[in-house]
C-alpha positions in Angstrom: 187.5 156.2 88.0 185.6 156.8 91.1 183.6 153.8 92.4 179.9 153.4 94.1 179.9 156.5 96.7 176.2 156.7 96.7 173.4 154.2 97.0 169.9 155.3 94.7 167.1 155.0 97.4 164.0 154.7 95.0 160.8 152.7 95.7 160.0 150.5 93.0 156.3 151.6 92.4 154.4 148.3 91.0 151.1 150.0 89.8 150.8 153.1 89.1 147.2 155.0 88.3 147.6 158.8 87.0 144.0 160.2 86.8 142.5 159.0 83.3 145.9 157.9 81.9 145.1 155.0 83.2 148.1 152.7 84.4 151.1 153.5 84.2 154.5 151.0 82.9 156.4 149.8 85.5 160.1 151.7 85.3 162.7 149.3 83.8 166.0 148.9 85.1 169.3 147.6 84.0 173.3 147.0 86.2 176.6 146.5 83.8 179.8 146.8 84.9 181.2 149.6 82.7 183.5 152.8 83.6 185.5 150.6 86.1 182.1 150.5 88.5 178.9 149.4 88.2 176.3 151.5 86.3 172.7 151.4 86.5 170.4 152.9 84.4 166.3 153.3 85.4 164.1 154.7 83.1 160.1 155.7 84.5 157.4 156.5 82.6 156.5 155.4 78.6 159.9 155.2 77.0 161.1 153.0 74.0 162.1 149.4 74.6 165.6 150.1 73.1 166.8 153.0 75.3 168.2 151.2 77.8 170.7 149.1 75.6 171.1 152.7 73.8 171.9 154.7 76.6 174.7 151.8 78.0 176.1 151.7 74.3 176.9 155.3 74.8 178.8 154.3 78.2 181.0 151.7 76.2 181.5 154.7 73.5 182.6 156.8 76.0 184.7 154.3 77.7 186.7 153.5 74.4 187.7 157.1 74.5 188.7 158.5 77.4 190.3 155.4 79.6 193.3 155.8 80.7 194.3 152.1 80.9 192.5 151.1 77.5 194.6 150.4 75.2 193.7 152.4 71.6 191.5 154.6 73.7 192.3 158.7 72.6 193.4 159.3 76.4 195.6 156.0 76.1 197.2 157.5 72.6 197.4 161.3 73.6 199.8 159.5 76.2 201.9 157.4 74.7 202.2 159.9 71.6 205.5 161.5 73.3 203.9 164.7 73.2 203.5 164.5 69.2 199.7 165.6 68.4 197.1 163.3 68.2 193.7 163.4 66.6 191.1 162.7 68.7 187.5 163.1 68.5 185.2 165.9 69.1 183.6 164.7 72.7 187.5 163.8 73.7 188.1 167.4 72.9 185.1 168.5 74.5 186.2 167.5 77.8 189.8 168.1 77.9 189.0 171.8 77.1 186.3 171.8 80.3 189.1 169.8 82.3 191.4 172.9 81.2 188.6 175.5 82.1 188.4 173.9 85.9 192.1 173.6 86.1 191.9 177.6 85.8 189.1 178.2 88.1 190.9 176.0 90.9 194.2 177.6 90.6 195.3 173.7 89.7 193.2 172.0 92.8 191.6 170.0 90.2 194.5 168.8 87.1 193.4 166.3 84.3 197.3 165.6 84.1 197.3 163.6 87.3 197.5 160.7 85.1 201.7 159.8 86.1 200.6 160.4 89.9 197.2 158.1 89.6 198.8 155.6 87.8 201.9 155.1 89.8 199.5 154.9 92.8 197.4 152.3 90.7 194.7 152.2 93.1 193.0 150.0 91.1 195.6 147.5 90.1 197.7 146.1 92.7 198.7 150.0 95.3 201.3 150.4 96.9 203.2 153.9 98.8 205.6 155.0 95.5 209.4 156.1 96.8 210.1 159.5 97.3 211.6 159.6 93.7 209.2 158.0 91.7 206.8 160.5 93.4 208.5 163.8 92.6 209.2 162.2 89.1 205.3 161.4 88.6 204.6 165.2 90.6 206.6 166.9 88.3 204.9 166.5 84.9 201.3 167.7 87.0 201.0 170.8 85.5 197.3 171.2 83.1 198.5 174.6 81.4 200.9 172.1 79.4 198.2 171.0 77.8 197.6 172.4 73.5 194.0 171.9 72.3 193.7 172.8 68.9 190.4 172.1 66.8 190.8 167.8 66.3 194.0 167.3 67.9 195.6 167.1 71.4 199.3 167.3 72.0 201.2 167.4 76.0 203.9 170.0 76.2 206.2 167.7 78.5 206.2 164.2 76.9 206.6 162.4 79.6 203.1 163.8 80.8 199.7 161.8 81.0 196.0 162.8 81.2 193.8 161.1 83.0 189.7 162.3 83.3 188.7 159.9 85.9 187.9 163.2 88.1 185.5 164.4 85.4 184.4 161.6 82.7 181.6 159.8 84.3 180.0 163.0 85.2 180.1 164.1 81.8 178.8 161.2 80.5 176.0 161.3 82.5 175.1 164.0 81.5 175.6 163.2 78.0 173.1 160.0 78.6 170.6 161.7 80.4 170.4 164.5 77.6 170.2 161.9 74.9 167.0 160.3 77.2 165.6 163.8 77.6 165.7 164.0 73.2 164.0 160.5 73.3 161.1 162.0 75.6 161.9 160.4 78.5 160.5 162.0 81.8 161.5 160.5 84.7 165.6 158.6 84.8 167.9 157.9 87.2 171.4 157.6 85.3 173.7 156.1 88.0 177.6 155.8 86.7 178.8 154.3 90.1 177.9 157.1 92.2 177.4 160.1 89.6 173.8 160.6 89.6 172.0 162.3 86.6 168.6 162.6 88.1 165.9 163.4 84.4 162.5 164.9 85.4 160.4 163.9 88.0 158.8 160.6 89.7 155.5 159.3 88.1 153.3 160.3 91.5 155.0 163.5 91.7 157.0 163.1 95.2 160.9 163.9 95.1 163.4 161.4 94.3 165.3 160.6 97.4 169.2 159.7 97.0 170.7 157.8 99.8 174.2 158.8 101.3 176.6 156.7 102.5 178.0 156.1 106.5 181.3 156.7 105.5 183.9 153.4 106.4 180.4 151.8 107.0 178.7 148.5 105.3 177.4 149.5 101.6 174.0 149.3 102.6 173.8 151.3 105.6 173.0 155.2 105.1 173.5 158.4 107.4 170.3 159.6 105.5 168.8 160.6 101.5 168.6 164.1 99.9 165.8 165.0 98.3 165.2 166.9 95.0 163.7 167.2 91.6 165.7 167.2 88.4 169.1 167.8 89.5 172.9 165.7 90.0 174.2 164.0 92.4 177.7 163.0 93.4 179.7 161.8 96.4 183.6 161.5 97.2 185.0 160.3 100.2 188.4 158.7 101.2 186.9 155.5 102.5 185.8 153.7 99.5 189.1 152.6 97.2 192.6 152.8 99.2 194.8 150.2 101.2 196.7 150.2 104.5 200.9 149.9 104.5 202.7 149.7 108.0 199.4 150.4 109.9 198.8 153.6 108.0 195.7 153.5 105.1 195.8 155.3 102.0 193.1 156.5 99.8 192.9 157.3 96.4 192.1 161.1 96.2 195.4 162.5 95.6 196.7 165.8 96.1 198.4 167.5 92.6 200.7 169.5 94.7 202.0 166.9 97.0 201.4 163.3 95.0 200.0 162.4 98.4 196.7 161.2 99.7 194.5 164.7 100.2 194.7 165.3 103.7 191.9 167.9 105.0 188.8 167.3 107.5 186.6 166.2 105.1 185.8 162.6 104.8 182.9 162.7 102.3 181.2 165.3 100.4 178.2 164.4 98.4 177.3 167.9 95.8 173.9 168.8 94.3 174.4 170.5 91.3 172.5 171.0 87.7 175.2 168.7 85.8 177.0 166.0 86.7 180.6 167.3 85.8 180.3 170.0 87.7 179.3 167.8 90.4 182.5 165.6 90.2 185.1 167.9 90.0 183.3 170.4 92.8 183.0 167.1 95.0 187.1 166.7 94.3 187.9 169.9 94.6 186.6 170.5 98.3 188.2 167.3 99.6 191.2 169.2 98.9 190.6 172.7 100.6 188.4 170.9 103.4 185.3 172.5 105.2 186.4 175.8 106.2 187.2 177.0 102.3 184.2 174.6 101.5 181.9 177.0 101.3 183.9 180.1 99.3 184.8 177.9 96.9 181.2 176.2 95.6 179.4 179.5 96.5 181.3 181.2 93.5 180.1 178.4 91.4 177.2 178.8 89.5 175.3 175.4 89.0 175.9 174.6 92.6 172.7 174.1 94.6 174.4 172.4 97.8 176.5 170.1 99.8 176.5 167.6 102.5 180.0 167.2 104.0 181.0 164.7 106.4 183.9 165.5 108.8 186.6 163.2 110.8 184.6 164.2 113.4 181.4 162.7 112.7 179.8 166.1 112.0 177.7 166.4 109.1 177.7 170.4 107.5 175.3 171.2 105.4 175.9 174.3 102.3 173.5 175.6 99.9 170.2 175.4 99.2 169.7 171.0 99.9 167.1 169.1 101.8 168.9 166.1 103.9 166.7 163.8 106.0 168.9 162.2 108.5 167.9 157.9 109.1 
């Protein structure tokens, strides 16, 4: 899963007065620790009490299906099922199909059967640089058009196989949240998964929302500036935030399908404005992997894109698309 890449920059508005509405309620706002990152969930306007516990039981929902490390969960079972078929549920299916669909449009940039390469990595757990064998081993079973769908079950065409949707689950479940908010006649959200932002509606007073980015290999805090936009997503990757260093040389955990390796292109960070979330993450993925120069090509074919704020090794900052950045 990919952790905090972006930092929500929203003034907490104490009082607010909207003609003869009178006052407005002050937003609510609530942190767990779900999805392997911390997720917070702020909800403006009138809204139900209960949304908020809602909206994170969904998370945990999720969660319980599409882990790759929890046990029971249908990812965890589709990959220890030694290619046999597994029924799984609809939302499960849901995905995997879309992971398939993005696995076409790359031409395999982006594979939701990285799971033997992210695994043996464990950049979570306790990382460390695999041998050459265990790499080609793990490389070898990367290959998404293995993958057989059929209406309630899953099944992988090399046994030895594993699916993992950490490039692609949180964004779809924030979008799944912030639709359920939308049917609960909410009008103003900020649905945060760890750094996949699901923006709903506008602010109370009517000026944008403003979404910090993040000095890459900076403190967490500090910001190279905020985008701002209306109803729209929000998501960042960048090599600097979950990796480790072995004989003076740092790894990160944004690996390359064709190589097993560390993606290794000009691009640092990349934070993507798009109308869904999902699209978001795996757009955000797939241009850390063709770097700035195909940046552009790639995203303007995509339609859902509104823009991108790359940062390069160098220190330059390239802005695509149609996005409004405000350097601090």
């Amino acid at each position: 899963m990919r952790i905090l890449c972006v930092i929500i920059v929203i003034a907490i508005l104490t009082a607010l007065v909207c003609g003869c509405a009178g006052e407005q309620p002050e937003p609510v706002s609530e942190t767990r620790l779900l999805l392997d990152t911390y997720c917070t969930i702020t909800i403006y306007g009138p809204h139900d009490s209960s949304l908020l516990a809602q909206a994170f039981e969904m998370c945990a929902e999720y969660e319980a299906l599409l882990s790759i490390t929890l046990e029971g969960s249908d990812v965890w079972r589709i990959n220890h099922a030694g290619g046999a078929p597994v029924e799984v549920s609809p939302q499960t299916i849901e995905l995997i199909r879309t992971g398939l669909e993005f696995g076409e449009i790359s031409g395999g940039l982006f594979d939701v059967t990285i799971g033997r390469l992210s695994r043996l990595w464990d950049f979570s757990g306790n990382p460390s640089v695999p041998g050459a064998n265990e790499l080609e081993a793990a490389r070898s079973t990367v290959d998404y058009r293995q993958i057989v769908v059929n209406t309630d079950t899953v099944r992988m065409g090399d046994p030895e196989a594993w699916i993992d949707l950490g490039g692609i689950a949180k964004g779809y479940i924030a979008g799944c949240i912030a639709g359920f908010l939308i049917g609960r006649g909410v009008t103003g959200a900020v649905v945060d998964l760890g750094g996949d932002v699901a923006i709903v509606g506008g602010k109370p007073d009517g000026s944008p929302w403003k979404v910090g980015v993040r000095r890459p290999f900076g403190e967490r805090s500090e910001l190279l500036g905020a985008i701002e936009t209306g109803e729209a997503s929000i998501v960042t990757s960048g090599v600097y935030e979950r990796g480790f260093e072995e004989n003076g040389v740092r790894y990160h955990h944004i690996l390359d399908p064709n190589t097993g390796m560390p993606v290794d292109s000009d691009v640092v960070s990349v934070t993507v404005v798009a109308e869904n979330a999902m699209l978001g993450d795996v757009m955000s993925t797939i241009i850390m992997l063709v770097g700035s120069e195909n940046a552009l090509d790639t995203l303007g074919q995509t339609p859902g894109f509104f823009g991108a704020l790359l940062v390069l090794k160098s220190g330059e900052l390239l802005q695509l698309g149609e996005i409004k950045f405000i350097g601090f």
